[in-house]
Backbone as CSV, one residue per row, in Angstrom:
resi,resn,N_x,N_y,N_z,CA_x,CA_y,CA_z,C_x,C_y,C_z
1,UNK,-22.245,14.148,7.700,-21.801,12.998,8.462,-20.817,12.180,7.628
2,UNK,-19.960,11.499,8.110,-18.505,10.995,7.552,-19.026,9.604,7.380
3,UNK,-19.138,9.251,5.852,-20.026,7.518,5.833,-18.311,6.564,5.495
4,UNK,-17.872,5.645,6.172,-16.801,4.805,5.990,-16.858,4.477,4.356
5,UNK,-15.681,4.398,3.420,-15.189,4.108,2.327,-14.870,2.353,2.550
6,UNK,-15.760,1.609,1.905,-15.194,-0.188,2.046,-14.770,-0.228,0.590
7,UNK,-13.407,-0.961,0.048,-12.854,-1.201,-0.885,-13.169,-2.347,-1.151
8,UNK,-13.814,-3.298,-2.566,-13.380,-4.262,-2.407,-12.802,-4.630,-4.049
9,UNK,-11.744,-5.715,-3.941,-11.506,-6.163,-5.128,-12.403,-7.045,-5.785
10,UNK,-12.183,-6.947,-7.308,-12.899,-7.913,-7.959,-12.759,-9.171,-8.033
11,UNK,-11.357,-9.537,-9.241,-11.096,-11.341,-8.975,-10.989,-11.884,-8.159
12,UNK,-11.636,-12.694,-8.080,-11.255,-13.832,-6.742,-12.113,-12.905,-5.377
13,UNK,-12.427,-11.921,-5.442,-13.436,-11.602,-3.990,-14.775,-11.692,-4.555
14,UNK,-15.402,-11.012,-5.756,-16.395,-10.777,-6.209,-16.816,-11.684,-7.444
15,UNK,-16.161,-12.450,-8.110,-15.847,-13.771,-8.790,-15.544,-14.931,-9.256
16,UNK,-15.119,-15.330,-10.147,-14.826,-16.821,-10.258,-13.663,-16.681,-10.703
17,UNK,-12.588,-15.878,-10.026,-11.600,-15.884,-10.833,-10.172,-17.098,-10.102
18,UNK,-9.481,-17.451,-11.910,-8.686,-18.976,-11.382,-9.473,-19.929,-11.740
19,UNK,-10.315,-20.480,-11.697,-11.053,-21.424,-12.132,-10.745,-21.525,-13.603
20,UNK,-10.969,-20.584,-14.715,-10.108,-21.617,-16.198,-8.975,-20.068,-16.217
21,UNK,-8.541,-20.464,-17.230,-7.335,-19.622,-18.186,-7.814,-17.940,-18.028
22,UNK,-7.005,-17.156,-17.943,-6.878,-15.693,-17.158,-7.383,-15.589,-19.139
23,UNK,-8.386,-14.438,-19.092,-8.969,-13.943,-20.526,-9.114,-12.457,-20.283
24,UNK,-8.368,-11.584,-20.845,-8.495,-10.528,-20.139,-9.785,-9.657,-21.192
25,UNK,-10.272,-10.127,-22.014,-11.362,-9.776,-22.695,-12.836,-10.299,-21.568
26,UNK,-12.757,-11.089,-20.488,-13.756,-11.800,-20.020,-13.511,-11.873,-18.752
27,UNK,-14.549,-11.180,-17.806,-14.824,-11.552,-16.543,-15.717,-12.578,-16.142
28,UNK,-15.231,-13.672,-15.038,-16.025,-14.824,-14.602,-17.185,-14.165,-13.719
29,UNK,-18.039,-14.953,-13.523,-19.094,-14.741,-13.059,-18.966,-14.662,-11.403
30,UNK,-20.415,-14.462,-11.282,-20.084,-13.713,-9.957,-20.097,-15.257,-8.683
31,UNK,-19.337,-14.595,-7.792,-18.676,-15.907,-6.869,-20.176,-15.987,-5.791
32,UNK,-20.168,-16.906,-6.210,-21.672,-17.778,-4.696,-21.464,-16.975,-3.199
33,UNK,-22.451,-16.418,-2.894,-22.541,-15.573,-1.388,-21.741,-14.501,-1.921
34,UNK,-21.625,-13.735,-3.425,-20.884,-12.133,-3.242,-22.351,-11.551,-3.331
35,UNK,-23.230,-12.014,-3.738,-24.045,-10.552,-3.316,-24.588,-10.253,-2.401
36,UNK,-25.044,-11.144,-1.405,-25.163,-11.112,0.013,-24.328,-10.366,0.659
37,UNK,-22.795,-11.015,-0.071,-21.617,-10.730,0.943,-21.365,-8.440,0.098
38,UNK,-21.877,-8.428,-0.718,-22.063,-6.709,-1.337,-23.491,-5.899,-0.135
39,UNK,-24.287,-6.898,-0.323,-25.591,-6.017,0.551,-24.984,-5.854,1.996
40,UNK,-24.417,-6.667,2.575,-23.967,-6.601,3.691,-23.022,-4.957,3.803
41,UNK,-21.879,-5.141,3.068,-20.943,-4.345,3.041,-21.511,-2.830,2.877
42,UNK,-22.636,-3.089,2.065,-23.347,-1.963,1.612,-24.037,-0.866,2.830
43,UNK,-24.212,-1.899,3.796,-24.967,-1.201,5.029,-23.815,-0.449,6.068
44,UNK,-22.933,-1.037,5.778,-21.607,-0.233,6.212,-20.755,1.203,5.842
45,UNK,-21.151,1.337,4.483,-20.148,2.263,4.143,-20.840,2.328,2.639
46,UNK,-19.735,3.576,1.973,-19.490,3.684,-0.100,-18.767,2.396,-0.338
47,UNK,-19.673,1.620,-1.246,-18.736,0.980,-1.821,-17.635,1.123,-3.123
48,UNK,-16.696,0.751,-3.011,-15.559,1.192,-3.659,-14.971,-0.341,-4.617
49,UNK,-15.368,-0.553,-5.748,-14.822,-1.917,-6.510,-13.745,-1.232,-7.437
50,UNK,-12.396,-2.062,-7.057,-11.328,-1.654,-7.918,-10.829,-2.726,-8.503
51,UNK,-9.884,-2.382,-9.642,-9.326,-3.784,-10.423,-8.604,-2.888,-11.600
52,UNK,-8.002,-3.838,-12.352,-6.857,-2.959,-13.232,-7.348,-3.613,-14.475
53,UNK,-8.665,-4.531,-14.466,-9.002,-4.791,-15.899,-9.533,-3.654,-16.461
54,UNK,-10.308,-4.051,-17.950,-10.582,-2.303,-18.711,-12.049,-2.339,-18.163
55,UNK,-11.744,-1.154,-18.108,-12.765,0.214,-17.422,-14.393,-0.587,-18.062
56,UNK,-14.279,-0.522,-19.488,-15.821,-0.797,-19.957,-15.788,-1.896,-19.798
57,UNK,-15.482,-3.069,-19.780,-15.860,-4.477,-19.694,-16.042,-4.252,-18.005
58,UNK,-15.412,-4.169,-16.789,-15.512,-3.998,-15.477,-16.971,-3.535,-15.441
59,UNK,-17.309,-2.268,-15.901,-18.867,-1.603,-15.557,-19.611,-2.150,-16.244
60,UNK,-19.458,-3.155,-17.151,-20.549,-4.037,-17.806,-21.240,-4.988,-16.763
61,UNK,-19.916,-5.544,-16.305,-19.978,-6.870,-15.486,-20.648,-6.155,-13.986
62,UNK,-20.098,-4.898,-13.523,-20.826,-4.407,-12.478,-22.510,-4.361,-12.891
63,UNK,-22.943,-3.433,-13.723,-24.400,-3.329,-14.019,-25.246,-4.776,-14.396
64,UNK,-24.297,-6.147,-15.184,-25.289,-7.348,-15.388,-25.261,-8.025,-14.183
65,UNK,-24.283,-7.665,-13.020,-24.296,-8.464,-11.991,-24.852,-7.781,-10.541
66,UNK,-25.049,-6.485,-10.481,-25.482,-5.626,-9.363,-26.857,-5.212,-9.980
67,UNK,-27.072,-4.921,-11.329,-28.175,-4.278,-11.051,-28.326,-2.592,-10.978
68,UNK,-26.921,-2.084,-10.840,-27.321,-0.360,-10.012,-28.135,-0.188,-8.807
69,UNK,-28.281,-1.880,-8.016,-29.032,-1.734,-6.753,-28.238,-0.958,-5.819
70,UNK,-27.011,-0.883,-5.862,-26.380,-0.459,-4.694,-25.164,0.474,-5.930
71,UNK,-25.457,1.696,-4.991,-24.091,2.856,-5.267,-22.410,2.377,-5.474
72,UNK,-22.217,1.562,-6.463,-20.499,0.824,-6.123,-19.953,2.095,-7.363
73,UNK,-18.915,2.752,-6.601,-17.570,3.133,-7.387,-16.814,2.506,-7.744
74,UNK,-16.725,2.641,-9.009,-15.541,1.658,-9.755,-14.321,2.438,-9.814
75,UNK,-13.128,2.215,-9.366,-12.043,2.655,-9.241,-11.201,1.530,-10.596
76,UNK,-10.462,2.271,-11.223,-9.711,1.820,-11.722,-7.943,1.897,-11.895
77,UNK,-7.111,0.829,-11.662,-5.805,0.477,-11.322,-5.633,0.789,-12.405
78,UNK,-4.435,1.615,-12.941,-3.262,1.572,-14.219,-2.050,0.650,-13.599
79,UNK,-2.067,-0.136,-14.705,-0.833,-1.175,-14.201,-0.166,-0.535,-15.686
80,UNK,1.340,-0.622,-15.772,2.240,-0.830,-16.332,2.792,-1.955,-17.005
């Protein structure tokens, strides 16, 4: 059976991002109503979290902030 692919971005959908100075060593914490707003999405489809920060700090912040409750693919952007 064909389960729908939901994408979502990180800064600013899944965070606090904008609120102080861009740190690209440091992701903000997680934004009020995203994990509700993840369980929801979750009943829909694979979730798919992409972003062009680095790979190991991203899956840090996924596992202290999800848990591994829910199946999220981390996709990662090469920016130039």
């Amino acid at each position: 059976m064909y389960k729908k692919k939901v994408l979502v971005d990180l800064d600013g959908v899944l965070n606090n991002y904008g609120i102080n100075k861009f740190d690209e060593s440091y992701i903000p914490s997680l934004k009020k109503g995203a994990r509700s707003f993840i369980e929801q999405l979750a009943e829909c489809g694979e979730l798919y979290l992409f972003t062009s920060r680095n790979l190991l700090l991203a899956s840090k912040w996924l596992i202290q902030n999800f848990y591994l409750k829910f199946n999220i693919v981390l996709l990662y952007i090469l920016v130039d």
